[in-house]
C-alpha positions in Angstrom: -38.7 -28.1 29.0 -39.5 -26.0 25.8 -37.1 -28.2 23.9 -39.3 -31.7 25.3 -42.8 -29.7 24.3 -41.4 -29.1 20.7 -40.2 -32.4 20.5 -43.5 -34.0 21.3 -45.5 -31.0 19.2 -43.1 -32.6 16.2 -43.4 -36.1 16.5 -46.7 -35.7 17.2 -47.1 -33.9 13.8 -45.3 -36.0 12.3 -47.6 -39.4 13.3 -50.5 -37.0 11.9 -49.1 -36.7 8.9 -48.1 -40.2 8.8 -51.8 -41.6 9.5 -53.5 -39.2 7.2 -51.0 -40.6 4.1 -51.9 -44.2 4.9 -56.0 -43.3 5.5 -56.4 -41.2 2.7 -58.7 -42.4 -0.1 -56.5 -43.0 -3.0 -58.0 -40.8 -6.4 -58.4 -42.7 -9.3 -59.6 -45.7 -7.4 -63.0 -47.7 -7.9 -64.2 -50.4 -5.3 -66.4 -53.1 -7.1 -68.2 -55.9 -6.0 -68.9 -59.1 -8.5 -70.9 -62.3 -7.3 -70.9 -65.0 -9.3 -71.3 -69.4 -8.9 -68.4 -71.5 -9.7 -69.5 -75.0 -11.0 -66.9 -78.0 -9.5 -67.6 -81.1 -11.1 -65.4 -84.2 -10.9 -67.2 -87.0 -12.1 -69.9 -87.7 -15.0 -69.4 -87.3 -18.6 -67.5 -83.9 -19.0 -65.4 -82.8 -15.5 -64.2 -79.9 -15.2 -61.8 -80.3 -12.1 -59.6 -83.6 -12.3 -57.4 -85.0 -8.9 -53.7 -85.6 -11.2 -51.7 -86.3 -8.0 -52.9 -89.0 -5.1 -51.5 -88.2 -2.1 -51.2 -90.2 0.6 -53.6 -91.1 3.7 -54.7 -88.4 5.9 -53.6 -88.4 9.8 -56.0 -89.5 12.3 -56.3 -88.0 15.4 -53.2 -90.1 17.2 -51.5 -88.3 14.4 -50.9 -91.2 12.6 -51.8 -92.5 9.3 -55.1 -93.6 8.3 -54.6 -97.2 7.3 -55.9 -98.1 3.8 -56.8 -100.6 1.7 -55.0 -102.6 -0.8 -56.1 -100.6 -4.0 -54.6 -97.2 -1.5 -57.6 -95.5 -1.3 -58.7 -93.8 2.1 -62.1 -93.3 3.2 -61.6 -89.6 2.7 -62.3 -88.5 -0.1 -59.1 -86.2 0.1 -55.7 -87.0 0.9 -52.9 -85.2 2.3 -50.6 -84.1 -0.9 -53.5 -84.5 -3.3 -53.1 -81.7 -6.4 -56.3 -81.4 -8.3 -56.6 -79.0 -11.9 -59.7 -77.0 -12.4 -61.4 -75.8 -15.5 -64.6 -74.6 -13.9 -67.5 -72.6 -15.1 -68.5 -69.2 -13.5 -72.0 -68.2 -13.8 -74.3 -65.4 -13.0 -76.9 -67.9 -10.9 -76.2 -71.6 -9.2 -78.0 -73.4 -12.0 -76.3 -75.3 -14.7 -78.2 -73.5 -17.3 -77.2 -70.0 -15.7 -75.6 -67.5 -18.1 -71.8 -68.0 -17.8 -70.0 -65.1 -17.3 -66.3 -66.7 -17.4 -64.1 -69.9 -16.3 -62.2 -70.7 -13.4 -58.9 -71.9 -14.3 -56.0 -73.0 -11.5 -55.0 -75.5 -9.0 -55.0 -76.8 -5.3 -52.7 -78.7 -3.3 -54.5 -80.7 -0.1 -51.6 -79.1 2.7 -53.2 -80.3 5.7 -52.5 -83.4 7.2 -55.3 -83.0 9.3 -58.7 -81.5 8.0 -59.0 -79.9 4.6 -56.8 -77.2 4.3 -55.8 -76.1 0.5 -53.4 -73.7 -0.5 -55.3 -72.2 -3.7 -53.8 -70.4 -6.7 -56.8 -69.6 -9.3 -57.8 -67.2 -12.2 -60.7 -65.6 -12.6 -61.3 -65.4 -16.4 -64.1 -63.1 -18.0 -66.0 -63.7 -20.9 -68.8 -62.2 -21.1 -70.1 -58.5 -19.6 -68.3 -55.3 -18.8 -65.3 -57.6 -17.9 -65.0 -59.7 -20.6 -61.7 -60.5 -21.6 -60.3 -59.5 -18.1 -58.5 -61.9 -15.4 -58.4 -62.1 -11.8 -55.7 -63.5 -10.2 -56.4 -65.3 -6.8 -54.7 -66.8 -4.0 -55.3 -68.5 -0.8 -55.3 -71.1 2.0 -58.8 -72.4 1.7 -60.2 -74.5 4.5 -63.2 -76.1 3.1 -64.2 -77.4 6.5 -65.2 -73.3 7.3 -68.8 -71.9 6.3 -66.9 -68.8 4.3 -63.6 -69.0 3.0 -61.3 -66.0 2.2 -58.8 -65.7 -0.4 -56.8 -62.4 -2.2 -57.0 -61.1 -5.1 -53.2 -60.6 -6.0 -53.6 -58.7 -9.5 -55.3 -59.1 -13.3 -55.6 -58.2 -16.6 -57.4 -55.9 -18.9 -60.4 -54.3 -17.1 -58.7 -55.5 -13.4 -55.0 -54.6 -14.4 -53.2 -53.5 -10.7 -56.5 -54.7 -9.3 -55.9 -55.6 -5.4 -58.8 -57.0 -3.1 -60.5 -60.0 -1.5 -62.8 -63.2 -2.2 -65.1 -64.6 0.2 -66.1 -68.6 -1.0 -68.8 -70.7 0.5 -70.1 -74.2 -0.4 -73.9 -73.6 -2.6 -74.3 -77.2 -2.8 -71.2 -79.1 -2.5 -69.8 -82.3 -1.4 -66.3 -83.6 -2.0 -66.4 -86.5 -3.7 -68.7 -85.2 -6.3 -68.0 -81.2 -6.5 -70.6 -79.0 -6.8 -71.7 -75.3 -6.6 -69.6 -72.5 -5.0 -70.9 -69.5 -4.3 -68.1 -66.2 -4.9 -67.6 -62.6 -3.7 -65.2 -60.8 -4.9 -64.3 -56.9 -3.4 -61.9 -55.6 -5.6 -60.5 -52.1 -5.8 -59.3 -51.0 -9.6 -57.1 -47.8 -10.4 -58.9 -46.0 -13.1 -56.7 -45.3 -16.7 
């Protein structure tokens, strides 16, 4: 009986231990917040996200494909397999003329036959502020069809070197044949050096 009550008084310790390890607030480490507008455009005289790969018709709800027309466009605007390039502007308010703060720079791939799922891999690149000349790096499976999106932050540069945290992304004024204006949160914790 004694030898069952130490055993529990040990294991149990040693869970204590355990949990207080993984819950303890790590020194040397700063939580910071950034919001920011991310400015999509894909049409008019200088855009700054381009589709380079067409996929191919999206799948209706049978689960078949959408038919299409003879120049193999869809009435979506997105298509299943579709890889677009982004060179988008990040600035401090939702207005063209806002003060940019940095550049998008990445890629999505349309991996949903059904909806509009993307699987995301973006960098967030300062240039102007206490960050400037730092990167984020970002990654994600974005479903545009949600009111908030959530990606991770899977490292950076500079300022945000060993950086680890999360974005939340929502449509400002979007649409997706156009682009448009997406509002960013990023919680990111940074060690301090």
């Amino acid at each position: 009986m004694a030898n069952s009550i130490s055993w529990v008084l040990l294991v149990s310790s040693a869970l204590l231990a355990a949990t207080a390890y993984i819950l303890r607030r790590e020194p040397g480490v700063a939580a910071t917040h950034l919001h920011f507008y991310m400015h999509d455009v894909y049409d008019g005289p200088h855009p700054t996200a381009a589709l380079v790969v067409t996929g191919r018709a999206p799948l209706n709800a049978a689960g078949e494909a959408e038919a299409t027309s003879s120049s193999s466009s869809s009435s979506s605007p997105r298509r299943f397999g579709d890889i677009a390039v982004m060179n988008n502007a990040l600035t401090e308010g939702p207005e063209r003329g806002s003060a940019r703060v940095g550049t998008a720079q990445g890629f999505t791939v349309r991996v949903a036959e059904q909806g509009t799922v993307n699987d995301l891999s973006l960098y967030l690149v300062f240039q102007a502020g206490e960050y400037a000349g730092s990167s984020l790096s970002v990654k994600g499976r974005v479903d545009t069809d949600t009111g908030v999106r959530e990606s991770v932050i899977i490292g950076g540069t500079g300022r945000f070197r060993f950086a680890r945290g999360y974005a939340f992304s929502r449509s400002y004024d979007y649409d997706l044949a156009h682009g448009g204006v997406v509002e960013i949160d990023v919680y990111v914790q940074l060690l301090r050096v």
